[in-house]
C-alpha positions as CSV (number, residue, x, y, z in Angstrom):
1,X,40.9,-20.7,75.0
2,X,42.4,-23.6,76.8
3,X,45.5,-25.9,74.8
4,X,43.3,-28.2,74.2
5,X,40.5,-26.0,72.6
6,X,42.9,-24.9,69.8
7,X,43.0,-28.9,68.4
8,X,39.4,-30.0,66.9
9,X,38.8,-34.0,67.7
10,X,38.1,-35.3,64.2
11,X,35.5,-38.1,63.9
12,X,37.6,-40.1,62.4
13,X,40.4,-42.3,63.2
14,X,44.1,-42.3,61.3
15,X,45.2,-45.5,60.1
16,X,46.4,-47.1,63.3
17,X,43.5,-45.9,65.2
18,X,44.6,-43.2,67.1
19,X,42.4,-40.3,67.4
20,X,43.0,-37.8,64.7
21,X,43.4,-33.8,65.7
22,X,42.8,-30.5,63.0
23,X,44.7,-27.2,63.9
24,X,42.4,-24.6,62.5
25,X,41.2,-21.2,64.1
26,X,38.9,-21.3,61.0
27,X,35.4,-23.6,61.3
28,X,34.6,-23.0,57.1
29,X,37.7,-24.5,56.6
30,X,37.7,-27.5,53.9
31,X,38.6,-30.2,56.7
32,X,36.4,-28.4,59.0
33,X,33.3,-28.7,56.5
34,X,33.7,-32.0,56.1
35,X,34.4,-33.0,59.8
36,X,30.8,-31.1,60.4
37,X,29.1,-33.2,57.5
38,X,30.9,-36.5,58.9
39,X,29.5,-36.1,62.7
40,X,26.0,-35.0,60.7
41,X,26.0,-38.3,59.7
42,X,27.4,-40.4,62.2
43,X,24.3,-38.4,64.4
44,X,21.7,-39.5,61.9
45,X,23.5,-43.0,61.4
46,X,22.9,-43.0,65.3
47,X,19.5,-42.5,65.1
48,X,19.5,-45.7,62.2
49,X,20.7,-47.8,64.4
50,X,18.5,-46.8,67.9
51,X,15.8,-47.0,66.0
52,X,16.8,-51.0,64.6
53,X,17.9,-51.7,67.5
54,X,14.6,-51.4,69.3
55,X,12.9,-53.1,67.0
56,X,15.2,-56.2,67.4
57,X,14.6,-56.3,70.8
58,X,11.0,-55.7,70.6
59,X,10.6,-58.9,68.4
60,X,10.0,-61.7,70.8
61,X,11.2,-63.9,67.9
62,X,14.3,-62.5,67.0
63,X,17.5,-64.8,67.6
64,X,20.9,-64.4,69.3
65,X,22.5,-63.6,66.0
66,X,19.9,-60.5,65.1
67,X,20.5,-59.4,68.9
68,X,24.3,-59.6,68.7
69,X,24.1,-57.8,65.5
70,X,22.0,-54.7,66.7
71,X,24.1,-54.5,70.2
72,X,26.8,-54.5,67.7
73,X,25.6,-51.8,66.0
74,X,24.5,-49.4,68.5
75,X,28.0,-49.8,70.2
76,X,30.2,-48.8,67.2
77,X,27.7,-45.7,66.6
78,X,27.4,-45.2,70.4
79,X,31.4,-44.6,70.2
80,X,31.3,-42.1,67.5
81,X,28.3,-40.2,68.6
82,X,30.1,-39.6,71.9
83,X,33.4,-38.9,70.1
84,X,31.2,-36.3,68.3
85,X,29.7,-35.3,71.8
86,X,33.3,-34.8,73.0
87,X,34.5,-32.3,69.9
88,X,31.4,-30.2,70.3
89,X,32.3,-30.1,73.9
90,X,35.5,-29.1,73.9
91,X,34.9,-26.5,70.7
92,X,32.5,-24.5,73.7
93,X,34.2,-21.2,74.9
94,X,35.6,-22.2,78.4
95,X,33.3,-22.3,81.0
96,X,30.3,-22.4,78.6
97,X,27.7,-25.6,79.1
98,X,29.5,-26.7,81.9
């Protein structure tokens, strides 16, 4: 396991924004449940938002505010899916996926 495998990236930011770490060996740990259940959500969230999103743009009628709003949207869930994408990637035994 490398050093940075031992630290699980959260999907979740503290306070000041900085990416938040857990130090557990154990994945049915209480944070550890609820981190999976968080990037569950922020994964079907993502889907929310594709899925609105393509319909904004497929409206030939929708306005610079509806389109600013969507692009919006799928960047801030863009960001955590691939914040997800990251912890899952760096939770793989080494080597593994790669």
């Amino acid at each position: 396991m490398n050093d940075t495998s031992r630290f699980r990236l959260l999907p979740w930011r503290s306070i000041d924004g900085k990416a938040c770490y857990l130090s557990t060996a154990d994945p049915d740990s209480r944070l550890s449940r609820l981190a999976d259940e968080m990037e569950e959500d922020q994964i079907d969230c993502g889907g929310v938002v594709l899925e609105g999103a393509r319909e904004v743009l497929a409206d030939d009628a929708a306005g610079e505010v509806a389109v600013r709003f969507a692009l919006t949207q799928a960047v801030l869930s863009l960001g955590e899916v691939l914040v997800v994408a990251r912890s899952r990637g760096q939770r793989l035994p080494d080597g593994a996926g790669r």
